[in-house]
C-alpha positions in Angstrom: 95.5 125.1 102.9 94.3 129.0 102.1 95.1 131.3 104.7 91.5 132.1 105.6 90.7 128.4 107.0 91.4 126.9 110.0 91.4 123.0 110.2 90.5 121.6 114.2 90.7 118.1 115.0 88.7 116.1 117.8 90.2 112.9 118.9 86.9 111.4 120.8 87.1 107.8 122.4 84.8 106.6 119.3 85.4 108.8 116.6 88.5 111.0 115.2 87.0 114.4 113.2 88.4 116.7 111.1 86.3 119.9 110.8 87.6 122.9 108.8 86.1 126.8 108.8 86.9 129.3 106.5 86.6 133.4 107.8 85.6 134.8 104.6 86.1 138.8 104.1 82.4 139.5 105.4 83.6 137.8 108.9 80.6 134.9 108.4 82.4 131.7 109.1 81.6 128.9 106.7 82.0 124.9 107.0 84.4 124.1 103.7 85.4 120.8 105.1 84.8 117.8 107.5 85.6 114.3 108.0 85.2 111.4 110.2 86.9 108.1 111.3 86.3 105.5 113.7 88.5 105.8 116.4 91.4 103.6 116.8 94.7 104.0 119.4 92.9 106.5 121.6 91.7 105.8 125.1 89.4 108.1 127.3 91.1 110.8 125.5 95.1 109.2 126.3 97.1 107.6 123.5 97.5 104.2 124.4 98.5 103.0 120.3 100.4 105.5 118.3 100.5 104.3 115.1 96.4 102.8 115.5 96.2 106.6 116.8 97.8 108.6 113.8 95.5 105.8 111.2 92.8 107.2 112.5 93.8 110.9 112.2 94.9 110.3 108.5 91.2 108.8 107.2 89.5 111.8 109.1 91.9 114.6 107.3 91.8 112.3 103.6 87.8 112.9 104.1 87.9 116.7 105.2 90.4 117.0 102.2 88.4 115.9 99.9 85.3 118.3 100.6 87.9 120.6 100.9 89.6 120.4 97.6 93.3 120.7 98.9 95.9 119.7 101.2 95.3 120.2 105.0 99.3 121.0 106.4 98.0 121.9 110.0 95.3 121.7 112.5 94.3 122.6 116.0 94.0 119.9 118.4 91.0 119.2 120.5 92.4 117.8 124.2 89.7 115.7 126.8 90.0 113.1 129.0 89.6 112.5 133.0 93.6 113.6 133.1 92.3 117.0 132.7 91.3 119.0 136.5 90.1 122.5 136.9 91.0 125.0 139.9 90.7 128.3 140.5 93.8 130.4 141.5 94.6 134.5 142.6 97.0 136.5 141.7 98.3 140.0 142.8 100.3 142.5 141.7 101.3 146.2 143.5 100.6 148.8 140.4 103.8 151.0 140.0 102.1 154.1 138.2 98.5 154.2 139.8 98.1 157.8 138.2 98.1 156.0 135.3 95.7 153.9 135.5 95.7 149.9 134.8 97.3 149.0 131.5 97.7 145.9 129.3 100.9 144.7 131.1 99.1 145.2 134.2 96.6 142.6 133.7 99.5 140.2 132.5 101.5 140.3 135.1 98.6 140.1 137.3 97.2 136.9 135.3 101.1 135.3 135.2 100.9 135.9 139.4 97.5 133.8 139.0 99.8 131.3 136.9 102.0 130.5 139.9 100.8 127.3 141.3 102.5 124.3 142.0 101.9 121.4 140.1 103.5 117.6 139.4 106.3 117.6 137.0 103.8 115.3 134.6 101.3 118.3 134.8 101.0 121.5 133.2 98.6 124.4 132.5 96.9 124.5 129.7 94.3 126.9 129.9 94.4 130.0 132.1 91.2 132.1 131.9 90.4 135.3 134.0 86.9 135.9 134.6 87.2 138.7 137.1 89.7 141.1 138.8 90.0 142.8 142.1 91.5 146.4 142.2 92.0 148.2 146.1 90.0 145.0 147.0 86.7 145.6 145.4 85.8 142.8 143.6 83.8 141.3 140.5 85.9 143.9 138.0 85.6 142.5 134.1 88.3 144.9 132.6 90.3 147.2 135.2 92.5 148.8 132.2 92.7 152.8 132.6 91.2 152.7 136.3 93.1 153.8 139.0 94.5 151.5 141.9 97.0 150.6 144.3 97.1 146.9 143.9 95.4 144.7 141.2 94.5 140.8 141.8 93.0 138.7 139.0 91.0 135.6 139.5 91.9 133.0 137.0 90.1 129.9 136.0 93.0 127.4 135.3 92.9 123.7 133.6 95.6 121.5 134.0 96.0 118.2 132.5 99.0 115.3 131.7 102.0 116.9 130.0 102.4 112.9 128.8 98.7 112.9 127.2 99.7 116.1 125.3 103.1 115.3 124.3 101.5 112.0 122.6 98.7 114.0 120.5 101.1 116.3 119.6 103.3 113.1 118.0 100.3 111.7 116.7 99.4 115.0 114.7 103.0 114.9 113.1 103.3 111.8 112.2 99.8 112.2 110.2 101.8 114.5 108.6 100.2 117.9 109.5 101.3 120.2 112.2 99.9 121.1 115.0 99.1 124.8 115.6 97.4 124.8 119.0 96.0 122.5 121.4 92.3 124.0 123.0 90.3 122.3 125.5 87.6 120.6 123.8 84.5 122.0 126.0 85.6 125.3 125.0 84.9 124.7 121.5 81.5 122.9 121.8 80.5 125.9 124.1 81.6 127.9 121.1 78.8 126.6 118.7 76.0 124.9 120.9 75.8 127.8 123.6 73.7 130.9 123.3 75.9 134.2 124.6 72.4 135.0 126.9 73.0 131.4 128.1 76.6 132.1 129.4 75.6 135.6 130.9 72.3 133.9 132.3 74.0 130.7 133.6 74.5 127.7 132.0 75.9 124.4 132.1 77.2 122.2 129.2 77.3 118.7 129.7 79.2 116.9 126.1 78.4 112.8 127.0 80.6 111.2 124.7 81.5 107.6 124.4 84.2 107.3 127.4 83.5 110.5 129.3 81.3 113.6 130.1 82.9 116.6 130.5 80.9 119.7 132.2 81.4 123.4 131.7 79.7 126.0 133.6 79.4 129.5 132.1 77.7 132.5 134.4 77.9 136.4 133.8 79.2 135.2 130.3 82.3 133.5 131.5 83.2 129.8 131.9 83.5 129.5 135.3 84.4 125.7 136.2 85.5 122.7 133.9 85.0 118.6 135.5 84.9 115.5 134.0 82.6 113.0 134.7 84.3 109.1 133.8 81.4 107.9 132.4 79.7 108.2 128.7 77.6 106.3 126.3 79.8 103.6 126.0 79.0 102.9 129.4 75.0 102.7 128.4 76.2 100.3 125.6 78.1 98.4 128.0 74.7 98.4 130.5 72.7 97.2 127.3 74.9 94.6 126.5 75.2 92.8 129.7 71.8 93.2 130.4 70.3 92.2 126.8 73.2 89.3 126.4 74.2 91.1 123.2 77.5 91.9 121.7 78.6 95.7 122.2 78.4 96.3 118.4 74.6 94.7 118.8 74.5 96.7 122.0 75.3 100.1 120.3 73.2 99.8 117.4 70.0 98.6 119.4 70.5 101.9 122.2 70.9 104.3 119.0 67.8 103.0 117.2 65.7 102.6 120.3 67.4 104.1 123.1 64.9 106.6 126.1 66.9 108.2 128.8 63.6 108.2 130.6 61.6 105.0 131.0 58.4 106.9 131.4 58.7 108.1 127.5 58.0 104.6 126.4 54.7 102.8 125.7 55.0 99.1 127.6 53.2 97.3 125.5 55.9 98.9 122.5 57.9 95.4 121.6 61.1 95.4 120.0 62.5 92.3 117.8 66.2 91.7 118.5 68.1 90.1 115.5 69.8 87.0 115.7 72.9 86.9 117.8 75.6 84.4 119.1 74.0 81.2 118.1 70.3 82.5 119.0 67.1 83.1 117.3 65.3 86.3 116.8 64.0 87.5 120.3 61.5 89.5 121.4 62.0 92.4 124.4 59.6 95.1 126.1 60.9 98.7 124.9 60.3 99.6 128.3 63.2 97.2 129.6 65.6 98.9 127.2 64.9 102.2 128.6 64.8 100.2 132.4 68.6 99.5 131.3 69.5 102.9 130.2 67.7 105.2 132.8 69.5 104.5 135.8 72.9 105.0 134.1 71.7 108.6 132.6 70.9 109.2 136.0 74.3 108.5 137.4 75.9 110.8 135.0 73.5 113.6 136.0 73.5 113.0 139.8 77.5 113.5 139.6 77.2 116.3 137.6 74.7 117.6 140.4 76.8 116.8 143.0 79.8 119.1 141.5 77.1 121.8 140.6 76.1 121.6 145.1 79.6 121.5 145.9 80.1 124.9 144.4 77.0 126.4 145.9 76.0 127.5 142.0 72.6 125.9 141.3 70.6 128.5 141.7 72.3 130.4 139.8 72.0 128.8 136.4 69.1 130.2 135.5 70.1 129.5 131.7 70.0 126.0 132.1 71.2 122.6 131.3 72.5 122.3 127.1 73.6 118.4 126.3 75.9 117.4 122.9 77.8 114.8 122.1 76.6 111.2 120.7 75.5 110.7 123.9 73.0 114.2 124.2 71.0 112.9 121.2 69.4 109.9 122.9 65.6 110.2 122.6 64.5 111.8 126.3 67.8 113.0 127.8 66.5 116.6 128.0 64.0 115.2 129.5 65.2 113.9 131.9 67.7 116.4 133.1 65.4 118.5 133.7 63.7 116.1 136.1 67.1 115.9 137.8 68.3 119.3 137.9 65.1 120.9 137.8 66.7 123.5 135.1 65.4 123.7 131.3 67.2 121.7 129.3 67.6 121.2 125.9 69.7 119.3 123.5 72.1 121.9 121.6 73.0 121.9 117.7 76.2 123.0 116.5 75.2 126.3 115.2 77.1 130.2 114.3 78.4 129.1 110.6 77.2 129.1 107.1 78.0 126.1 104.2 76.5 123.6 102.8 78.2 120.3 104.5 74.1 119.5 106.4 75.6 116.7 108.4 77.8 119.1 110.5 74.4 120.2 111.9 74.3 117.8 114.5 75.5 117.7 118.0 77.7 114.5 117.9 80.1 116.8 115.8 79.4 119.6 117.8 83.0 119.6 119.7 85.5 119.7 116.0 83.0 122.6 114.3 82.8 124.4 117.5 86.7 124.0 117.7 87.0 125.6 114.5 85.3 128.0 115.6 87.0 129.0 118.3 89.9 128.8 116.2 88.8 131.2 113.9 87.6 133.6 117.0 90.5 133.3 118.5 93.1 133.8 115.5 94.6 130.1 115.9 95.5 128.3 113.7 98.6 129.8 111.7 100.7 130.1 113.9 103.9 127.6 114.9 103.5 125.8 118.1 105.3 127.9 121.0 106.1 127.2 124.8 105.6 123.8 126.7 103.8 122.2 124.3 101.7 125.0 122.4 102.3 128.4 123.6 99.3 128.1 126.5 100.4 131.6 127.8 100.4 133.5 124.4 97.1 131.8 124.1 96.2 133.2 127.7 96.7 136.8 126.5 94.9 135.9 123.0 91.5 135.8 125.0 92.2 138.1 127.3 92.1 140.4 124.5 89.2 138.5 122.7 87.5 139.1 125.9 88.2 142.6 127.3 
């Protein structure tokens, strides 16, 4: 593959991607490849069939490949899942030279200090993220480097996740034959391509409702600031419409993507739908408003625990920037709509955006998560590099945007 692309790979519960950006010489990213696969072997985001698993991964990178025109031989890997938790850690250092202001190694040994936690032998770091540092105890420093100071704590935003979950990717990305570069947290990339940079300064939160989970980032003074996942997606609403229409999922998840409202009071109740034959019945006949009677309370769930994590850290009022949804699960018909009822925030339903090409179909935020991810490879100069460390060289990758950042 040229030097100048970068291939990223989303392994979603319902759908595998392959996404690949080019960085021209003018510095204008551009959308050369992408391809998609049903998702087979993958499990709220854990490997639970290897060989289904690398299947999967091989149609998606056949179909980038041929947009492409050539050989993928690496990618960088998209990780999600409920495994994943967030926490916030502090780190100190005493600064030998204070004449001398802060430098470079400074910060990283400050950062590494913020590293030190204790976690379960099946756990690792594997994103560590400063978003502020204290120097002689004044706080809510960006970039301390050349100040003077006696002693120099960073605040780090860390995500940890299954060292198991990762290992298996990582096997699944070999055995498709390709390598894998880097492994990225796959709400970092969707922020990369959906999110304005006045949102992130502003305050904003990303909520990505794919089919087995939704994962929340919050961004505020243009830094992500907290990472959660919710255990509950679109499959969930297909599961709701299912059991509650007497249809099979397939029926289910056809039905919610043709005539699916988040918000019941979008829908005209005298609107009839006709339900194709199914399971040995006739053609039937359903209010539209009952569909979206099904579907409302379970888009309200997802939103009242995102809430409930937004309370718990006392930031609400602070997200002046709003509430951006992607994923499959973002493009129902009135799920801006109704976020904003719930979190009494704008809201809007965010496009993957920040790239030129001609591949229209990328423009659209169910593949919001592998563009973005390329990206943020691209950004972040990932992507030709041999894997390093644990599992990808997180801490290299630690100091990559500390410098992207600073």
């Amino acid at each position: 593959m040229r030097r100048s692309a970068v291939c990223a790979l989303d392994i979603g519960s319902t759908k595998i991607c392959a996404a690949v950006m080019e960085m021209p010489e003018d510095r204008r990213p551009r959308l050369v490849g992408l391809g998609v696969a049903p998702t087979r072997g993958v499990k709220r985001g854990v490997v639970v069939d290897l060989f289904g698993a690398v299947e999967s991964i091989h149609q998606a990178l056949r179909d980038a490949e041929m947009i492409l025109g050539e050989p993928i031989s690496g990618v960088v890997v998209g990780i999600a899942g409920e495994h994943l938790k967030s926490l916030h850690s502090r780190g100190g250092i005493s600064v030998a030279h204070s004449g001398l202001g802060i430098s470079e190694q400074d910060l990283e040994r400050a950062v590494a200090q913020a590293r030190s936690v204790t976690l379960p032998n099946d756990r690792e770091i594997f994103h560590t993220i400063p978003f502020e540092y204290v120097l002689d105890g004044q706080p809510g420093i960006k970039d301390p480097r050349g100040m003077s100071g006696f002693r120099l704590e960073a605040d780090v935003h860390l995500v940890t996740g299954s060292t198991t979950a990762a290992q298996n990717l990582y096997r699944c990305v070999e055995k498709a034959e390709v390598e894998p570069y880097d492994l990225v947290l796959s709400i970092l990339g969707a922020a990369e391509t959906v999110l304005a940079p006045t949102e992130k300064q502003r305050g904003a939160v990303l909520l990505d409702i794919g089919g087995a989970a939704t994962h929340m980032a919050v961004f505020l003074d243009g830094e992500l600031l907290h990472t959660f996942v919710i255990p509950l997606g679109g499959g969930n609403v297909t599961n709701d419409v299912a059991i509650g229409l007497r249809l099979e999922p397939p029926e289910a998840e056809e039905l919610k993507k043709s005539f699916g409202v988040a918000s019941s009071h979008l829908v005209d109740p005298e609107e009839v739908l006709v339900l194709p034959p199914s399971a040995g019945r006739g053609e039937r006949k359903i209010s539209h408003s009952i569909l979206a009677t099904i579907i409302e309370p379970r888009m309200e769930e997802i939103y009242g625990l995102a809430l409930r994590e937004l309370r718990s850290l006392g930031l609400t009022e602070f997200l002046t920037g709003g509430v951006v949804l992607t994923g499959g699960g973002g493009m129902m018909a009135g799920a801006a709509r109704l976020a904003e009822e719930i979190f009494d925030l704008p809201a809007r339903v965010g496009v993957p955006k920040g790239f030129g090409g001609s591949i229209e179909q990328a423009v659209n935020p169910q593949y919001a998560t592998a563009v973005g991810l390329a990206l943020y490879a691209c950004g972040h100069q990932l992507g030709q590099r041999k894997p390093r460390g644990k599992v990808f060289g997180l801490f290299e990758k630690t100091m990559d945007w500390m410098k992207e950042y600073l």
